[in-house]
N, C-alpha and C positions, 0 to 999 in steps of 0.2 A: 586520372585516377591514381591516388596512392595509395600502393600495395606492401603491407609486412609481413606476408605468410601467407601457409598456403590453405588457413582457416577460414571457414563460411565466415567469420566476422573480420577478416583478419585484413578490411580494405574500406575505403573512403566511401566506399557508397553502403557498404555494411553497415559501418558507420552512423550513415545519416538515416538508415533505414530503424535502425536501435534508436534513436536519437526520436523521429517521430514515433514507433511504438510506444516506447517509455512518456513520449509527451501526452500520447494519447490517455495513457491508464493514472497518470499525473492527473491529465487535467478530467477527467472520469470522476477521479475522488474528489475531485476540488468543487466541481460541481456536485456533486452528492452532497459534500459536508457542508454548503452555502445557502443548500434550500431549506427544505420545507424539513423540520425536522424528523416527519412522520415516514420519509423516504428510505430513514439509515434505519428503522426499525427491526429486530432482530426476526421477524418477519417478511419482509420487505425486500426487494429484488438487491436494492446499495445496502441495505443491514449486513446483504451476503458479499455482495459482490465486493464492496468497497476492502475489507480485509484481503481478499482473493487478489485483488490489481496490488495490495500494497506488500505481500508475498510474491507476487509474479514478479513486483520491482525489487525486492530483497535478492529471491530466486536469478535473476542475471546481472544485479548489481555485483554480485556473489564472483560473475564471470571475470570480473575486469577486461569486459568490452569495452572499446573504447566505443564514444557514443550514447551511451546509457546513463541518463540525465533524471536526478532524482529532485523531489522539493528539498529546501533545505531543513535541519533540526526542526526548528521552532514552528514550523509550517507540519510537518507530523507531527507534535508531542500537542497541540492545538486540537487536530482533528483530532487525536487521541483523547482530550478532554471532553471534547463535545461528544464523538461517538460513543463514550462509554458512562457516558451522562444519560444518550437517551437508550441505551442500553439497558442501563441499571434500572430505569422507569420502565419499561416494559416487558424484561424480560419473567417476570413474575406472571404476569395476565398469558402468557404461554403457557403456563401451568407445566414445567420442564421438570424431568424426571429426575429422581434426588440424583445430588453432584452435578449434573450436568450442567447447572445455573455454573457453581465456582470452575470446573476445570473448562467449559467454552469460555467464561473470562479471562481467566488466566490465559487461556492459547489466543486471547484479542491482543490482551495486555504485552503477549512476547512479539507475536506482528506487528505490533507499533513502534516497541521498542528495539526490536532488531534494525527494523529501516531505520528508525532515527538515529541508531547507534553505528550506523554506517555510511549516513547521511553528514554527520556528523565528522568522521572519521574523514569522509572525502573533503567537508571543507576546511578540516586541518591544514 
């Protein structure tokens, strides 16, 4: 095992432990945004959650752990399209209190594009 410090991440099994976490909340989303489109609905358990894992991947991406494996650009600005596609369809039939509808888009729209913009940044 290789060791660079004396930080809870700061070692080769920390590492690969960050490396499956991140895989899992990766592949979480990737399944969400593959199905059924009724699943990502602004309702719906992935309407919430999918945002929530692509913050938690921003949120330690942020660390520069080593191990912390994001999809790349074009693979979030993708789901970004589609999530905010069937977003825009449904969020009306919620009958959402005024502004709410623009300012929860707008906080979708900077989750997407935070991770892609660092996603991005790492495969510079």
């Amino acid at each position: 095992m290789g060791s660079w410090g004396s930080g809870n991440f700061d070692n080769d099994t920390a590492a690969d432990h960050l490396g499956v976490l991140t895989d899992r909340l990766v592949a979480e989303v990737a399944e969400a945004m593959s199905g059924d489109p009724v699943r990502i609905e602004p309702d719906e358990y992935w309407g919430v959650a999918v945002p929530c894992n692509l913050e938690l991947l921003h949120l330690i991406a942020q660390q520069d752990y080593v191990g912390a494996n994001l999809p790349d650009s074009d693979t979030i600005t993708g789901w970004k399209t589609t999530f905010l596609a069937v977003w825009d369809g449904a969020i009306d039939d919620l009958k959402p209190t005024p502004g709410h509808k623009e300012q929860r888009r707008a906080h979708l729209v900077r989750t997407f594009d935070q991770l892609a913009e660092m996603a991005k940044s790492e495969q510079a």
